[in-house]
C-alpha positions in Angstrom: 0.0 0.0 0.0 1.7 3.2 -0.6 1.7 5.3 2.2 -0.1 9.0 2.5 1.7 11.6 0.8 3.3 14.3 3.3 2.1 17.7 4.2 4.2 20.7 4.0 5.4 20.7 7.4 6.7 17.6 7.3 8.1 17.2 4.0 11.7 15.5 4.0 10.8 13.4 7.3 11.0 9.6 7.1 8.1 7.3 6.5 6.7 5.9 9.8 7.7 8.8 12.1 5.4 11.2 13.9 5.1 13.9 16.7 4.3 12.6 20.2 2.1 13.8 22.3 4.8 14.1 24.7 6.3 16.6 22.7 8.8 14.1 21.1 8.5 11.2 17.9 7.5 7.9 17.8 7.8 5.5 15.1 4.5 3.2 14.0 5.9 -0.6 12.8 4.9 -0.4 8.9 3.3 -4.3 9.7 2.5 -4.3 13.2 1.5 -0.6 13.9 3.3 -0.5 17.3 4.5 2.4 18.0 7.5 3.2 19.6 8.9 6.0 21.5 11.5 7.9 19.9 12.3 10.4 22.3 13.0 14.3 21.8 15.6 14.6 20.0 15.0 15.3 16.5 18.4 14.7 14.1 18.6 11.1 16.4 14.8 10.1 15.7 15.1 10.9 11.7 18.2 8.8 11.4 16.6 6.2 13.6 13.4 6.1 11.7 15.6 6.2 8.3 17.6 3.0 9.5 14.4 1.2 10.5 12.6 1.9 7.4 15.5 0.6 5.4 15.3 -2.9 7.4 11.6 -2.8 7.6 10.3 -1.5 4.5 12.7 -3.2 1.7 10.8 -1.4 -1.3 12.1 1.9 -0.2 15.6 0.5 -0.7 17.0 1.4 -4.2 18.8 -1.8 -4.6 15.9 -4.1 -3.4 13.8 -2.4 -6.3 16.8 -3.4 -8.5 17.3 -7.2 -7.7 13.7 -7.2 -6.0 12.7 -8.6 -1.6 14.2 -11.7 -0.9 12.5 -15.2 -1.8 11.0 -17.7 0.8 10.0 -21.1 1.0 6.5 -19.9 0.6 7.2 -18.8 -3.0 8.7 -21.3 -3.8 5.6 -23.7 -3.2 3.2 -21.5 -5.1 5.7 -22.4 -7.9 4.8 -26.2 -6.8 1.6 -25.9 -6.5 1.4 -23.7 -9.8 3.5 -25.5 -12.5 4.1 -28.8 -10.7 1.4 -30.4 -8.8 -1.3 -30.4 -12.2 1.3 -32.4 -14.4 1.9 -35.3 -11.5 -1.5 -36.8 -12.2 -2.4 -37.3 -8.4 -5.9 -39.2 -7.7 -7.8 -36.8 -5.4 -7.3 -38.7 -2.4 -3.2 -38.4 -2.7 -3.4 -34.9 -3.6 -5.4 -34.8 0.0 -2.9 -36.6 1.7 -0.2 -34.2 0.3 -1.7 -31.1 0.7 -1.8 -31.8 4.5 2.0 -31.7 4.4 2.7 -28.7 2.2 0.2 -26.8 4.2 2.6 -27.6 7.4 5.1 -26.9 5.7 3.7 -23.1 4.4 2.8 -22.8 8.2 6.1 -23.5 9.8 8.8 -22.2 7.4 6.8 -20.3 4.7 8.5 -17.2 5.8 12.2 -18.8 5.1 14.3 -17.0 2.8 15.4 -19.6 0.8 19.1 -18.2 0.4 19.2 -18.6 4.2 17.5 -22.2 4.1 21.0 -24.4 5.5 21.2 -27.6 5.2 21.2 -27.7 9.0 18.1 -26.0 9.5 16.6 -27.9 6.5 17.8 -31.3 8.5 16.4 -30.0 12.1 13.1 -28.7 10.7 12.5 -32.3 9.2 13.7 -33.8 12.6 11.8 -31.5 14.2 8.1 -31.9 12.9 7.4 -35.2 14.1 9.2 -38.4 15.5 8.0 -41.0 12.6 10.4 -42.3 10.1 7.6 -42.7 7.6 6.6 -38.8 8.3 10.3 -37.0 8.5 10.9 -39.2 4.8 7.6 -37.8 3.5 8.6 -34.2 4.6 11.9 -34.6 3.1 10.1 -35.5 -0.3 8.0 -33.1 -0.1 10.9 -30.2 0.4 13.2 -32.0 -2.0 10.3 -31.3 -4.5 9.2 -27.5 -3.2 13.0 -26.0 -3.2 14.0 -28.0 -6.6 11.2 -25.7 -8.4 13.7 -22.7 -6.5 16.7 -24.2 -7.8 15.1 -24.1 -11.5 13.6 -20.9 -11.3 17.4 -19.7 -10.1 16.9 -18.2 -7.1 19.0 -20.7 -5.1 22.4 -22.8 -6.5 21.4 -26.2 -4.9 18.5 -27.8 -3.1 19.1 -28.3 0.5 16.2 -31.1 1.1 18.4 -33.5 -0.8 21.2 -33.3 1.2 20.0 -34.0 4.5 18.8 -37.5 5.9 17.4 -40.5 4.2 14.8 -42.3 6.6 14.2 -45.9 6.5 10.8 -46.6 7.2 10.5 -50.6 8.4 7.0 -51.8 8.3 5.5 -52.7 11.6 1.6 -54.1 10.5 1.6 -57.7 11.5 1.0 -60.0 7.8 -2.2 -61.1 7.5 -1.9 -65.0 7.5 -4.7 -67.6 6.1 -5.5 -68.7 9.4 -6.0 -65.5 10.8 -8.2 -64.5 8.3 -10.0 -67.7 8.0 -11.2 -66.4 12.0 -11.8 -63.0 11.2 -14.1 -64.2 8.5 -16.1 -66.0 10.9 -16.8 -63.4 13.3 -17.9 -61.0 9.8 -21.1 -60.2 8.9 -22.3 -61.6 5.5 -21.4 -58.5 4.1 -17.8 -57.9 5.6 -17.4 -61.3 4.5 -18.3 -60.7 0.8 -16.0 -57.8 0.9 -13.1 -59.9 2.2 -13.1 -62.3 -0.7 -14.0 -59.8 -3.0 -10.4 -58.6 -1.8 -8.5 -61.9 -1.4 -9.7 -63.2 -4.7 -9.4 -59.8 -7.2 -6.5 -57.9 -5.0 -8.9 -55.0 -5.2 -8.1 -52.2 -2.7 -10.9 -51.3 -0.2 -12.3 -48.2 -2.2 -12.7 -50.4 -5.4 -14.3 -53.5 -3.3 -16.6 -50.5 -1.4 -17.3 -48.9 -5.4 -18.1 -52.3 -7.2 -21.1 -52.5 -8.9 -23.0 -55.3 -10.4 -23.0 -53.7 -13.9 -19.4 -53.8 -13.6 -19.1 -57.5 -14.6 -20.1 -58.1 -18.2 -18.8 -60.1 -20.8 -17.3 -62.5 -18.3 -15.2 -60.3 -16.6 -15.1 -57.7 -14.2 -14.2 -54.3 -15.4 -12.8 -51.7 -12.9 -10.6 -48.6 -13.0 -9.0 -48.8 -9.7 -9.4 -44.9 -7.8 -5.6 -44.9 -6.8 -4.6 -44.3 -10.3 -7.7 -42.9 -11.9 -6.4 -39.7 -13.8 -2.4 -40.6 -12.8 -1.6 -43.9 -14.7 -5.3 -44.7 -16.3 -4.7 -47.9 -15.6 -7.6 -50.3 -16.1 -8.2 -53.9 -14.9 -10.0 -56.4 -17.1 -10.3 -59.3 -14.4 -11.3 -62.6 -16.0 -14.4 -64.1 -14.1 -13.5 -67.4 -13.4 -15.5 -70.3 -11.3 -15.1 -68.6 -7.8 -15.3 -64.9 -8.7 -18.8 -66.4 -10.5 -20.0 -67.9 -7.3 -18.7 -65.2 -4.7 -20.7 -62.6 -7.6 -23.8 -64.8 -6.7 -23.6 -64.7 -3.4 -23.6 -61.2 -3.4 -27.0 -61.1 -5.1 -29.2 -61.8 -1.6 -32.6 -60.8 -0.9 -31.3 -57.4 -0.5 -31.8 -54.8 -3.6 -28.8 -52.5 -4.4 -26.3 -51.6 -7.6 -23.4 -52.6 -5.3 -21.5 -56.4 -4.8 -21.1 -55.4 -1.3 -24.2 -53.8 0.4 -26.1 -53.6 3.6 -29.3 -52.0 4.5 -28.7 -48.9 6.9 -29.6 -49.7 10.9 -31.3 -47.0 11.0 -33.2 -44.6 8.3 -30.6 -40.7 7.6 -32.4 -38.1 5.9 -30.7 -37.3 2.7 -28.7 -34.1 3.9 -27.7 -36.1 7.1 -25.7 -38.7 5.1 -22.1 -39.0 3.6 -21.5 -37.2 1.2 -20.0 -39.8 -1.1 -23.0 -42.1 -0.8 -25.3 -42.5 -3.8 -27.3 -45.0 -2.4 -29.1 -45.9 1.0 -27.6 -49.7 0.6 -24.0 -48.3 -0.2 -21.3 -49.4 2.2 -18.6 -46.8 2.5 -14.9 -47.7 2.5 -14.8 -46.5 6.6 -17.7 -48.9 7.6 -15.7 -51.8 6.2 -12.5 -50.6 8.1 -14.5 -50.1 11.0 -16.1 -53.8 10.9 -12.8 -55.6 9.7 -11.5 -54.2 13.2 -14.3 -55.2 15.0 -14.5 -59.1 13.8 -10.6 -59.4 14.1 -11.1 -58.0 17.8 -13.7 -60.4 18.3 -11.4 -63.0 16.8 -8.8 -62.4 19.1 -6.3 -61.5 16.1 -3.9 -58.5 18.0 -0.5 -57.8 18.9 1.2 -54.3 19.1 0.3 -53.9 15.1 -3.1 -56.1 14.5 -3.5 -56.5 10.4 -5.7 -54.5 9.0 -8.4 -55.0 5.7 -5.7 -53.9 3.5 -3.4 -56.9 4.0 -5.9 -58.9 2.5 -4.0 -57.9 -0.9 -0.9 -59.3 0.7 -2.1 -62.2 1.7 -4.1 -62.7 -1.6 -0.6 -62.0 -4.0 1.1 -64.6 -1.5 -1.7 -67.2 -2.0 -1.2 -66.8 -5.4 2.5 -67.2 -5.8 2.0 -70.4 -4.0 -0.1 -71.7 -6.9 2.7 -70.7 -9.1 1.7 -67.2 -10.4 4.6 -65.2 -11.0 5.2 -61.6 -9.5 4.5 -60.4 -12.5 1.3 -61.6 -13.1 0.6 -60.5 -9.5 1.9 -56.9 -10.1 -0.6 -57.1 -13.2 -3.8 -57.9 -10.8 -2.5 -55.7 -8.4 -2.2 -52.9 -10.7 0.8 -51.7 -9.2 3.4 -49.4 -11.7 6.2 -52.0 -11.0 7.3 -55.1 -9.6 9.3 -53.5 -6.6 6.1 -52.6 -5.3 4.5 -55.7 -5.8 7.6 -57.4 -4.1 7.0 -54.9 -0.7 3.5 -56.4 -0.7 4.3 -60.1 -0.7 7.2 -59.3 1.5 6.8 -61.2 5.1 5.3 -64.0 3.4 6.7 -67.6 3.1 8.4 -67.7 -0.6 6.7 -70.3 -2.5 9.3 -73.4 -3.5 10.4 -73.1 -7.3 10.9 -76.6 -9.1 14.0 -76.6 -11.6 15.5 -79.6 -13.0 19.3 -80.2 -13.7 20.9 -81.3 -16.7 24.4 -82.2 -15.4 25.5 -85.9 -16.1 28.4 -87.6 -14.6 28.5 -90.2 -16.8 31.1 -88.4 -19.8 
């Protein structure tokens, strides 16, 4: 804002300095609007004010209006957010999950001039924020990403994120084993328990299980665009509909009418602004009610420990069970949809390897 011209009296006096009532000057903050004493003596309060304006107000520098103010952190994540974030093709619940990070980050150290941005402070920031090896790596990506779009726009010689600390995040959720799940399965409502094989038998995630619908399985197969990767990799799953996929598809059509494989009648009737948003239909289970209900059968089950498996490990255990009859990680990664088979090898990790039959053609007899 450009502050109110001078009158006559006190043309030549410095921005932000006034008469006192006390017969001397103070000095108003150009941000805050404290003001501050000055005292009575005028030459010392001018060249006080003049000094404070200089550090305060940079535009009334001559060389900051040269070379411009400084550049923060914060500037260089509306480049991010700008020119970066639309071409990474992030489904809407990553760019969710993400946002809550770069909104931290804005918070904390928006106000960071980047030329001042160490790799020591970079390092104790990421230490700082929280004591998780999975969330201080996340950070770290997340800054690694922010200050490269400063290094290419020039307005610092090397990014500081990607010097510091590499965390090692080890897994800790307990594998979900064939017996265990055999015992949550029992203590599941007909419902949960459709959703569970639904999972173990396509390696569907628990937002496509939750979203499939009975006209998606046509032309004997079942045809689903998994939400993960909807509008990043457009990948698409044509999943043959073999003998059990055919039964457990019939055994989701039960006296109860709905569009959806797995489906429940509510407990109790919602008026239609009282309900989830995301539901489109009164017999539509949503992805939290089957987290929710996994929980409560394995509790019932008396499946725990420090890190009890949750309904997502039903992919794990699924990709193992299918290894064992000889499928190879390649035709799991192709189920599961994933981008590579590094990924799919994280998921079957924990799991017994399956025993591979070779035969040898050596001869002793020469």
């Amino acid at each position: 804002m450009v502050p109110r011209t001078r009158s006559r009296a006190r043309a030549g006096w410095p921005a932000n300095l006034y008469t006192s009532g006390r017969g001397g000057f103070k000095y108003r903050h150009p941000v805050t609007k404290k003001e501050t004493w000055m005292g009575t003596d005028k030459a010392r309060a001018f060249t006080a004010a003049k000094k404070l304006n200089a550090l305060l107000v940079p535009t009334n520098d001559l060389v900051a209006r040269v070379v411009g103010g400084a550049r923060k952190v914060v500037d260089a994540l509306a480049i991010f957010r700008a020119d970066d974030m639309p071409h990474r093709g992030w489904a809407s619940k990553t760019a969710a999950w993400y946002e809550v990070f770069l909104r931290r980050i804005e918070t904390d150290i928006g106000d960071r001039e980047l030329e001042q941005f160490t790799v020591k402070e970079c390092a104790e920031y990421i230490r700082g924020v929280t004591e998780s090896a999975r969330g201080r790596q996340t950070y770290r990506l997340m800054l690694s990403w922010i200050l490269a779009c400063a290094v290419q726009e020039g307005w610092i010689e090397s990014n500081p994120a990607e010097q510091t600390r590499k965390f090692v995040h080890t897994r800790q959720r307990e594998r979900l084993t064939l017996e265990a799940y055999t015992a949550i399965r029992a203590r599941a409502p007909s419902w949960l328990q459709n959703a569970m094989d639904l999972s173990l038998i396509t390696l569907l995630r628990r937002e496509d299980v939750a979203g499939l619908r009975f006209a998606d399985v046509h032309d004997d197969a079942m045809w689903v665009v998994p939400q993960k990767t909807e509008g990043s990799t457009a990948l698409r799953l044509r999943i043959k509909v073999g003998a059990d996929l055919e039964a457990l598809i019939a055994r989701c059509r039960d006296h109860v009418v709905s569009p959806y494989l797995v489906h429940r009648l509510p407990e109790k009737a919602r008026p239609r602004d009282k309900r989830a948003a995301a539901r489109v239909h009164h017999t539509q289970v949503m992805p939290e009610q089957i987290t929710r209900a996994f929980a409560e059968a394995r509790d019932a089950a008396g499946i725990g420990g420090d890190s009890p498996p949750t309904f997502h490990e039903i992919r794990s255990l699924g990709g193992a069970l299918l290894r064992e009859q000889g499928w190879t990680v390649e035709q799991v990664q192709a189920l599961m949809g994933h981008a590579s088979p590094s990924m799919t090898t994280v998921y079957l990790e924990g799991h017994e390897v399956p025993w591979s039959e070779v035969e040898t053609g050596l001869s002793l007899n020469r």
